[in-house]
VOKOLDREN-277795 format. One line per 4 residues: number of its first residue (from 1); their letters; for each residue x, y, z of N, C-alpha, C, O. Coordinates in steps of 0.2 Angstrom, whole numbers. Each point is the difference from the previous one (the first is absolute). Example, Ala and Ser with C-alpha at 12.3 -4.5 7.8 and 13.67 -1.06 7.14 Angstrom:
<recs>
1) as) 66:-28:39:-4:6:0:4:6:0:5:-1:3; -7:6:-7:4:6:1:-4:5:3:3:6:1
</recs>
This chain:
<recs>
1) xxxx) 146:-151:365:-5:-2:-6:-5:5:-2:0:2:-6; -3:0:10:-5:7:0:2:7:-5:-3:3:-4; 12:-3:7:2:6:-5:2:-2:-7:0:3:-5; 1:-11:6:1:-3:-8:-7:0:-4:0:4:-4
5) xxxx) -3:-5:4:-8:1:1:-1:6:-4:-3:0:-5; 5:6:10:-4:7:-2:8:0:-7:0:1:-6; 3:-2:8:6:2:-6:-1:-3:-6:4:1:-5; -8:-7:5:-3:-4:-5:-5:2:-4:-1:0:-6
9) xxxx) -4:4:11:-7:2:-4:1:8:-3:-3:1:-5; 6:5:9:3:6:-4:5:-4:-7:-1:3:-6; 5:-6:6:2:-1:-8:-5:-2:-6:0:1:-6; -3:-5:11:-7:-1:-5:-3:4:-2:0:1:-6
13) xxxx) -2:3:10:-3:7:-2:2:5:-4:-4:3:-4; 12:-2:5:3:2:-4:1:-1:-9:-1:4:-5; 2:-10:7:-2:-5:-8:-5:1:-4:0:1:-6; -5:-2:10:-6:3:-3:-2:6:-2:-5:2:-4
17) xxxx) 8:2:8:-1:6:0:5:3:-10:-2:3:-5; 8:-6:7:3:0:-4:-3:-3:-7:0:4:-5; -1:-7:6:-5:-5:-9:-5:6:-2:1:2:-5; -5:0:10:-6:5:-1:3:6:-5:-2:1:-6
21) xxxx) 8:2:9:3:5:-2:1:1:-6:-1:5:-3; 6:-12:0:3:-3:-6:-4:2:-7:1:3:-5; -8:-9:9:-6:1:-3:-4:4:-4:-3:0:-5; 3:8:10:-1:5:-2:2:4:-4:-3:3:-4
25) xxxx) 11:-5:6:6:4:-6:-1:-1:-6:-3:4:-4; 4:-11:3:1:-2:-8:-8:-2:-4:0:-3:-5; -7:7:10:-6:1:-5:0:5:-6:0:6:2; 0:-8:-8:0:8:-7:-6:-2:0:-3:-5:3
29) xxxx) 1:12:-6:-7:-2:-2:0:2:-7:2:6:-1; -4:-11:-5:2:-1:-6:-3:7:-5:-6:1:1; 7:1:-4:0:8:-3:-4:-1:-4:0:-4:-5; -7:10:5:-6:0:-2:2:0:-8:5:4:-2
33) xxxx) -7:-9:-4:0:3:-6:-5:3:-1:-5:1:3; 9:1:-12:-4:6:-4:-4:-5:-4:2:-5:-4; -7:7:5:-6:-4:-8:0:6:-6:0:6:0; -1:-9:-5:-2:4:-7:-6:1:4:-1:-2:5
37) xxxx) -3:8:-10:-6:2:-3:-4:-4:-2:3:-5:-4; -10:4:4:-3:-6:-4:-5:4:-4:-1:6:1; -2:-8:-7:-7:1:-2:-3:-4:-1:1:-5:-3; -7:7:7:-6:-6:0:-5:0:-2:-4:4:3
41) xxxx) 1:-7:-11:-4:0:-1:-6:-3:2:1:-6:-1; -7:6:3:-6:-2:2:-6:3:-6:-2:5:-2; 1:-14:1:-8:1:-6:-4:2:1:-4:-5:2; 1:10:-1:-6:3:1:-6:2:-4:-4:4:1
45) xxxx) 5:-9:-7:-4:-1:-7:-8:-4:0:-4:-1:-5; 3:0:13:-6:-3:-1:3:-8:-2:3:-4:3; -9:4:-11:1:-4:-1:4:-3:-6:-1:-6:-3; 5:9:2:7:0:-4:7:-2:2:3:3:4
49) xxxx) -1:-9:-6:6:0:0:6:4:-4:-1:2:-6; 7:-3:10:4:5:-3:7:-6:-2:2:-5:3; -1:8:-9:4:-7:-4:8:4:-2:4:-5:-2; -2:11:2:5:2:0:3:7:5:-4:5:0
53) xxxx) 9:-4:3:1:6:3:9:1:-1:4:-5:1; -3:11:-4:5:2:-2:3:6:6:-4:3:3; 10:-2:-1:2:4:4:8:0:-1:4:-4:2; -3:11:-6:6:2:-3:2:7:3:-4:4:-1
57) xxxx) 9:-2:3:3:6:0:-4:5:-3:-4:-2:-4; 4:8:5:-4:5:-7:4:3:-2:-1:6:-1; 6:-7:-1:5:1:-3:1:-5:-5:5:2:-4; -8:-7:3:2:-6:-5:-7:-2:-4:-6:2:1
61) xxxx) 8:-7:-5:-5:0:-4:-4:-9:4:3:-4:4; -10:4:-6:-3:-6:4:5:-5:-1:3:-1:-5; -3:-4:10:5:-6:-1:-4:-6:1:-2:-2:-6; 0:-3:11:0:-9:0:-7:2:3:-1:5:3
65) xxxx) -3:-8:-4:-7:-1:8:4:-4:3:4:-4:0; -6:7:4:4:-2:8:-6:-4:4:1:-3:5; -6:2:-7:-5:-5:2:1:-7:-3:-1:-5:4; 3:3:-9:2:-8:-3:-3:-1:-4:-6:1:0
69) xxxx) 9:-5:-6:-4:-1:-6:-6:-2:0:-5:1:-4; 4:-5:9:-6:-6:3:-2:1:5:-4:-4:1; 4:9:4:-3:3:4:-4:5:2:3:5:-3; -9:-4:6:-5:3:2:-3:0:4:-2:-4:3
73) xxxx) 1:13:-2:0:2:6:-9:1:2:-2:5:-3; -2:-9:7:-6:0:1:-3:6:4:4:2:5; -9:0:-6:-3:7:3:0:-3:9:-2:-5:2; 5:11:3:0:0:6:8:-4:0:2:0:6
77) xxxx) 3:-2:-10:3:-1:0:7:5:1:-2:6:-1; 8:-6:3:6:4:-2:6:-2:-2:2:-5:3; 2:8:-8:8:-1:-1:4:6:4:-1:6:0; 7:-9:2:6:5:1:5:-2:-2:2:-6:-2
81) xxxx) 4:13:2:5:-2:-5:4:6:2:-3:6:0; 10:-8:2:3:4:6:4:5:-7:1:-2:-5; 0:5:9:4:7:-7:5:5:5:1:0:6; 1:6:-10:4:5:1:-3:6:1:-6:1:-1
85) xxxx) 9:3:3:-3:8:5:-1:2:-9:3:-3:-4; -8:7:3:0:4:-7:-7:0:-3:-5:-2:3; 6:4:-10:-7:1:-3:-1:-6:-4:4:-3:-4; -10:1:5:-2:-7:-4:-7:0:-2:-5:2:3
89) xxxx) 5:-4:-10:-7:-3:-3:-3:-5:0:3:-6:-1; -8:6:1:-3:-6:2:-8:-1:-4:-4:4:0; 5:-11:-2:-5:0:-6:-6:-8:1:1:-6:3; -5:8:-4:-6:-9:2:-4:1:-3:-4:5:-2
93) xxxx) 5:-12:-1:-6:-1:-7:-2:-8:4:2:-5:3; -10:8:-5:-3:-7:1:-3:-3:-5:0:3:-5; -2:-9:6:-4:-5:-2:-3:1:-11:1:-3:-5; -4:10:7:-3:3:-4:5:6:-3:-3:4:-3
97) xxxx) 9:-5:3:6:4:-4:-3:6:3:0:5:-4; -1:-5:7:-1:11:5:5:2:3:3:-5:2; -1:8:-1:7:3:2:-3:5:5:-4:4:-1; 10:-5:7:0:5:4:6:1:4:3:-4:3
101) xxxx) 0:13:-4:6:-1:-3:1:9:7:-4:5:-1; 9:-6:5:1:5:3:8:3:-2:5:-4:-1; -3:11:1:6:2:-3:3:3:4:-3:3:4; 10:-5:-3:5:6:5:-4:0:7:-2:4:4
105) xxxx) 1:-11:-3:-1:1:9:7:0:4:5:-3:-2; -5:7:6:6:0:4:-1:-7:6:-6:-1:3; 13:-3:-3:-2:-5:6:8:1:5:5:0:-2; -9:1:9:5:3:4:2:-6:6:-3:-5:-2
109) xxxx) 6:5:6:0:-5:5:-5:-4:1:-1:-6:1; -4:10:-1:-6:-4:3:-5:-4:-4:-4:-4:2; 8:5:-9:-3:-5:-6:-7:5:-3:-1:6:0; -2:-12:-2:-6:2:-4:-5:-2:0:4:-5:-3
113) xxxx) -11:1:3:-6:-4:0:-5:6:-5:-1:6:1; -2:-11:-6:-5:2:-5:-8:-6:0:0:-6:0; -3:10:1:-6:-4:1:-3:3:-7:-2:5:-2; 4:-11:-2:-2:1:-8:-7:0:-1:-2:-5:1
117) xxxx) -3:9:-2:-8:0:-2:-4:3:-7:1:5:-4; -5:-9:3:-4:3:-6:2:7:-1:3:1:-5; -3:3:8:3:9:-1:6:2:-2:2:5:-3; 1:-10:4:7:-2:-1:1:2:-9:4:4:-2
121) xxxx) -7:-7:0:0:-2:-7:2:5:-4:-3:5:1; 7:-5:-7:4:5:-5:-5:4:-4:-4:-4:-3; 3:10:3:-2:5:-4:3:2:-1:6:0:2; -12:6:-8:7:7:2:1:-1:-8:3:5:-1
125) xxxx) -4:-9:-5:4:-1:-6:-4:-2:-3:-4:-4:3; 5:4:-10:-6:-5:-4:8:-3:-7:4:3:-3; -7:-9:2:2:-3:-4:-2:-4:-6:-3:-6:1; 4:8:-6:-3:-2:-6:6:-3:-4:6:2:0
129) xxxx) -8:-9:-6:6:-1:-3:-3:1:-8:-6:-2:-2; 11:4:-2:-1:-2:-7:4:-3:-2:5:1:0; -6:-6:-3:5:-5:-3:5:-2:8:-2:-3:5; 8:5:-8:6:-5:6:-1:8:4:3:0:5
133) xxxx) -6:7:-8:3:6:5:-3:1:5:-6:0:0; 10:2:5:-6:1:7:2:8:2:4:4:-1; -10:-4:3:-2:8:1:-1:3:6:-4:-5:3; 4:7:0:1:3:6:-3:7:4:4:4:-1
137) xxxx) -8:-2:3:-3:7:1:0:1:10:-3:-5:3; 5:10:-1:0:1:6:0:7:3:2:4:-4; -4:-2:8:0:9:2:-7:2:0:-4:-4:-3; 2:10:7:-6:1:-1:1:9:-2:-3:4:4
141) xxxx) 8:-2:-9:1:7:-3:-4:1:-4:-4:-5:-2; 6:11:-2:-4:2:-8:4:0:-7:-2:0:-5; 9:-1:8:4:0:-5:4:-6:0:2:-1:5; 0:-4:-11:2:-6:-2:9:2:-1:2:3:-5
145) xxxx) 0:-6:9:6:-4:-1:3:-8:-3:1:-5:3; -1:6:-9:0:-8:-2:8:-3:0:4:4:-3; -3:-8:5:9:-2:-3:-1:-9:-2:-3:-5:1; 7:7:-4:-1:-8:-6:6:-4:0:3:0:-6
149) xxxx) 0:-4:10:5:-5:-1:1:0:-8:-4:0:-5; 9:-1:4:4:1:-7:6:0:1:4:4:-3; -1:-9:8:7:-2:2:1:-8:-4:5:-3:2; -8:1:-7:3:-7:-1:1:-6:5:-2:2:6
153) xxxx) 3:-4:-6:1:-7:6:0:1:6:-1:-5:4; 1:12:-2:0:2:6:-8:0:3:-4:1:-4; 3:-1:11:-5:2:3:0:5:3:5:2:3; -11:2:-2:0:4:6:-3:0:7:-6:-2:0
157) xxxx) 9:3:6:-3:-2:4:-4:4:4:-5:0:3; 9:4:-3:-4:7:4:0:8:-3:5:2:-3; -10:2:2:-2:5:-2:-3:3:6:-6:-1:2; 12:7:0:-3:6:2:-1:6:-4:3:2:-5
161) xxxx) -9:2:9:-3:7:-4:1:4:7:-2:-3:5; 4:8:-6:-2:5:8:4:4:-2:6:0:-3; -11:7:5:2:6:0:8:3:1:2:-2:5; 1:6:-7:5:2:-1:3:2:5:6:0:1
165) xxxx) -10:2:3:1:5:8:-3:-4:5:-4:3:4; 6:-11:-5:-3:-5:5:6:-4:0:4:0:-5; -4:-6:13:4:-6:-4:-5:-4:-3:-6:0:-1; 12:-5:0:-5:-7:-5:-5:-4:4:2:-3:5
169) xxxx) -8:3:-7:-3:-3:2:-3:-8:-2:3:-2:-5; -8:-2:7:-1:-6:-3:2:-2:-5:1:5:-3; 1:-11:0:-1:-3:-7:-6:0:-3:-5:-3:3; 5:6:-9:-6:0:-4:-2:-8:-1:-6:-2:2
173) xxxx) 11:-2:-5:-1:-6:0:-5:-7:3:-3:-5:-2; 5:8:8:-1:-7:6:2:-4:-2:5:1:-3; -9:-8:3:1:-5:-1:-1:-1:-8:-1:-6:-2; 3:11:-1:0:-2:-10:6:1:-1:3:4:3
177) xxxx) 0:-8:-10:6:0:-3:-2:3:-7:-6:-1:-3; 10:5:0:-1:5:-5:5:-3:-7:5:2:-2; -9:-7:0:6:-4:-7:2:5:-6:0:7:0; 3:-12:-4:0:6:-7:-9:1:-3:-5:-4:0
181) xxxx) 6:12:-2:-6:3:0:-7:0:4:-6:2:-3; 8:-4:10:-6:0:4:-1:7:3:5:4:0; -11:-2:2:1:6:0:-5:1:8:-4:-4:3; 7:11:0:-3:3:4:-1:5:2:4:2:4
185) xxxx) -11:2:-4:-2:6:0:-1:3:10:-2:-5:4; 3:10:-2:2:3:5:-6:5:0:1:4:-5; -6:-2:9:-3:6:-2:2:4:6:2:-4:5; -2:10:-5:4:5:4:-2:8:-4:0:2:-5
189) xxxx) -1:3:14:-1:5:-3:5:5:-2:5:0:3; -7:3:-10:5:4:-2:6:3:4:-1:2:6; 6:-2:-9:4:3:4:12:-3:-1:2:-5:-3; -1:8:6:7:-4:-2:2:-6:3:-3:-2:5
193) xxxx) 7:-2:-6:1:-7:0:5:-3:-2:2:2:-6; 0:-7:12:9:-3:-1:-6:-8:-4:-6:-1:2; 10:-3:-7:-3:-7:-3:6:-5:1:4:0:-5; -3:-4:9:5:-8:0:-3:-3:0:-6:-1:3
197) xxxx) 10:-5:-9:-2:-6:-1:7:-4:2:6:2:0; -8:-9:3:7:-4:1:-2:-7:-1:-5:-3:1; 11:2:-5:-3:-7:-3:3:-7:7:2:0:6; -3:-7:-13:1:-3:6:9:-2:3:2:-4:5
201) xxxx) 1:8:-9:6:0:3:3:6:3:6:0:0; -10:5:4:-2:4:2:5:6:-3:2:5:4; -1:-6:-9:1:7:-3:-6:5:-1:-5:-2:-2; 6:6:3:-5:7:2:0:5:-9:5:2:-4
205) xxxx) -11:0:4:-2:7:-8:-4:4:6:-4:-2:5; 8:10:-8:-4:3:4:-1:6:-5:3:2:-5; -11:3:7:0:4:-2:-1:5:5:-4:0:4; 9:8:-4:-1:5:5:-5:8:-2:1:3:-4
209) xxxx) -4:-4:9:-4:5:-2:-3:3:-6:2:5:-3; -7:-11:1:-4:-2:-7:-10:2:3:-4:-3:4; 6:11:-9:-8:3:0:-5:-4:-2:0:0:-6; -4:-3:10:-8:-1:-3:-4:4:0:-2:3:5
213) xxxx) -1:-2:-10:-7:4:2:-7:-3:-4:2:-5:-4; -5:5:4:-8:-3:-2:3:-5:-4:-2:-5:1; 6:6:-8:-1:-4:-6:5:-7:4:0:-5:-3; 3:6:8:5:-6:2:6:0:1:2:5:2
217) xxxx) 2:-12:-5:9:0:-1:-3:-6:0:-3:-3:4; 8:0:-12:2:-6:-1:7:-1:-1:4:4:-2; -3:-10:5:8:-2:3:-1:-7:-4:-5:-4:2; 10:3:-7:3:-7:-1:6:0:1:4:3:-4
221) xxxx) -3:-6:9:7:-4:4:4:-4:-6:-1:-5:-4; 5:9:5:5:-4:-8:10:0:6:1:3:5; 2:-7:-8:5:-2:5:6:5:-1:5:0:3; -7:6:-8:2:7:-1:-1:6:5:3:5:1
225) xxx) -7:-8:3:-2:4:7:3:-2:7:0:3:5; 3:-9:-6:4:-3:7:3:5:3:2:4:-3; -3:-4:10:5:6:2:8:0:0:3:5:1
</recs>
């Protein structure tokens, strides 16, 4: 009976031992995902709410607010909105149609966080209207570069000016769209200069190595210049 006994309690053991084994074999452990990118906006407006935030490729032209017809983002509050590795703009207009408007941020795995503040806010440009025409002035050179949309139905969305023996930098534009006859001046010092306009179908006018010197260069974009 004693050795039925012990030959009783080693298969037990075995058994258990056995289950434990089993157990450990067949644990996965489930495979870390990948998260997109976020950008987070945070209102840091004081006392302003922000009533629209736009966040589009910069390669494209502005698209939806991404904040909601009826939605409103209160000061100390935040939006996020998950996105792709690359270059993005991003635009916040508050309460009081102020805009504030960051260009070609790079967003990398680790996303992006903007703490929006009064400082924030768009210069840099002055705007005046006559009639339906809107006018546009930017740069802080001595000599005027003007280019005057004169494309018919089309709009223009982006206008660059940079030196010849540079790559392209900034949009002139920012956050302005250039109708038929709107116009915008560029100030810049003397010197040579590559000029593209791309409208909003993004076909591209370019001009290559166009001399300014004190008196200027007037460019009206006609659909005779498409490249």
């Amino acid at each position: 009976m004693r050795k039925a006994a012990v030959l009783l309690g080693i298969f037990a053991l075995v058994m258990i031992a056995g289950c434990g084994q089993q157990e450990q074999e067949t644990e996965v452990q489930a495979p870390e995902q990948e998260t997109a990118p976020e950008i987070t906006i945070i209102n840091g407006l004081e006392a302003w709410n922000i009533y629209a935030i736009l966040i589009d490729p910069s390669d494209s032209p502005w698209g939806e607010d991404k904040l909601g017809e009826d939605e409103i983002l209160s000061p100390g509050e935040s939006f996020t909105l998950e996105v792709t590795e690359g270059s993005w703009d991003i635009m916040v207009t508050d309460e009081d149609l102020d805009t504030y408007t960051l260009l070609q941020v790079e967003i990398g795995p680790e996303g992006y966080v903007w703490n929006v503040t009064l400082e924030d806010i768009d210069t840099g440009w002055e705007e005046e209207e006559f009639g339906e025409q809107l006018i546009l002035e930017t740069g802080d050179g001595t000599a005027p570069v003007v280019i005057t949309n004169n494309l018919g139905d089309w709009d223009i969305y982006f206008i660059y000016v940079d030196p010849s023996d540079s790559q392209r930098g900034e949009d002139c534009l920012g956050i302005e769209i250039l109708g038929q006859d709107d116009e915008i001046t560029v100030w810049v010092d003397p010197g040579i200069y590559d000029l593209r306009a791309e409208d909003e179908d993004s076909d591209s006018y370019t001009l290559w190595g166009v001399e300014v010197d004190t008196d200027g260069y007037y460019w009206s974009v006609t659909l005779e210049d498409i490249d």
